[in-house]
Residue, then its C-alpha position, 0 to 999 in steps of 0.5 A: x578877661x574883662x570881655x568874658x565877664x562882660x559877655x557872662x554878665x550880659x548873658x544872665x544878669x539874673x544871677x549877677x549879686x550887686x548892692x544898689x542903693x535903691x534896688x529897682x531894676x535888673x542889674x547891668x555892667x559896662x565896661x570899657x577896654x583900653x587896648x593898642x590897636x591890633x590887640x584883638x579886643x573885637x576878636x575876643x568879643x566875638x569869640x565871648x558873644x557868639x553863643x548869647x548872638x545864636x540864642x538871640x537869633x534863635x528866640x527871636x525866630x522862634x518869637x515870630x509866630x506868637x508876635x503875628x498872633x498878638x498884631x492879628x489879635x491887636x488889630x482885631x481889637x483896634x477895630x472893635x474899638x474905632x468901630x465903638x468910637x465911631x458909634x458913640x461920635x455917630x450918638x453924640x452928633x446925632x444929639x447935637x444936631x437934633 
């Protein structure tokens, strides 16, 4: 039961209802269970946490083309601003040395 919860906390900790002293964050639980060995606890974690694994895997794929989007933008931008960086040391040089 304590893996089903974890695994439904864990999915949408958005609509979990907790009291925080000082709420600033978004909510979290970890739990510990203590069980003999053979007494299935990573089978039933896998059972809870395949559906939550899937989507991760499939958000992540479907994230790939928007993250290659912003490192080809994020790197145009790098050199617009080491090539405007590189003009001002360029100024500056040229004043010191005059």
């Amino acid at each position: 039961m304590c893996r089903k919860k974890s695994s439904i906390i864990d999915a949408c900790p958005e609509l979990t209802r907790c009291r925080l002293c000082c709420p600033t964050g978004p909510s979290s639980i970890y739990l510990l269970t203590i069980a003999e060995s053979g007494e299935r606890k990573n089978t039933c974690d896998g059972f809870f946490t395949a559906a939550i694994r899937d989507n991760e895997s499939a958000q992540a794929e479907a994230a790939k083309p928007f993250i290659k989007e912003y490192e080809a933008k994020f790197s145009a931008w790098d050199m617009k601003y080491s090539g405007i960086k590189d003009s001002i040391r360029a100024v500056l040089y040229s004043a010191v040395t005059a």
